[in-house]
N, C-alpha and C positions, 0 to 999 in steps of 0.2 A: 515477462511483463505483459498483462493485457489492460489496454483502458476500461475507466469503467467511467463514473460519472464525473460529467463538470458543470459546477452553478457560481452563478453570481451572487455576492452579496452586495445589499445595495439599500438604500435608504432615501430615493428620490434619484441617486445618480448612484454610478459604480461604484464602491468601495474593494472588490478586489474578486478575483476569478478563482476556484477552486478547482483542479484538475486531480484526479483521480486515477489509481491503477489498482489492479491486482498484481501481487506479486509472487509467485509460483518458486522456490528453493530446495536445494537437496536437503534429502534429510541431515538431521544434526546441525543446519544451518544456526550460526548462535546470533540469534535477533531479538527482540523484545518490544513493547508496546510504549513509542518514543523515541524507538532507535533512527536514527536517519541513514538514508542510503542517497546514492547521486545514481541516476540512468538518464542515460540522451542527454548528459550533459549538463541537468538539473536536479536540483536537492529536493529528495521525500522525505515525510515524516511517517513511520510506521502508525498506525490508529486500530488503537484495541491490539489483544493480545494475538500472533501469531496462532496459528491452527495447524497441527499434524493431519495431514490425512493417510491414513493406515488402506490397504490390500485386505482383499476378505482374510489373505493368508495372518494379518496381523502386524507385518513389515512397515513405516512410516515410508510409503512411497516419495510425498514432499511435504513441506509445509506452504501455508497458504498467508497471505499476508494483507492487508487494505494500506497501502499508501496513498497519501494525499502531500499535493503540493499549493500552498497558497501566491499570487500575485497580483499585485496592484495596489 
């Protein structure tokens, strides 16, 4: 897992914090766009579809993932 973005939404005052990760998995991982996973304790939502990344040799080295957790 690496961070990636975090924003507020907000409409005069906070309505809620958006935290963000990349999520890096072995191949064959079975995920999908929606699926929730829990790291550090806290629940992601998977956003957008999963991406293989393949080796020039053509091998799915991992898959690549955008999670997002919302609070507040």
């Amino acid at each position: 897992m690496q961070p990636a973005a975090t924003a507020l939404s907000q409409d005069g005052r906070v309505l809620g914090i958006s935290e963000g990760y990349t999520g890096y998995f072995p191949p064959g991982t079975d995920i999908a766009a929606g699926d929730k996973i829990q790291f550090d304790g806290n629940d992601y939502q998977i956003i957008g579809e999963p991406r293989p990344w393949k080796s020039p040799t053509g091998r799915v080295t991992h898959i690549q993932a955008q999670l997002e957790r919302w609070s507040g």
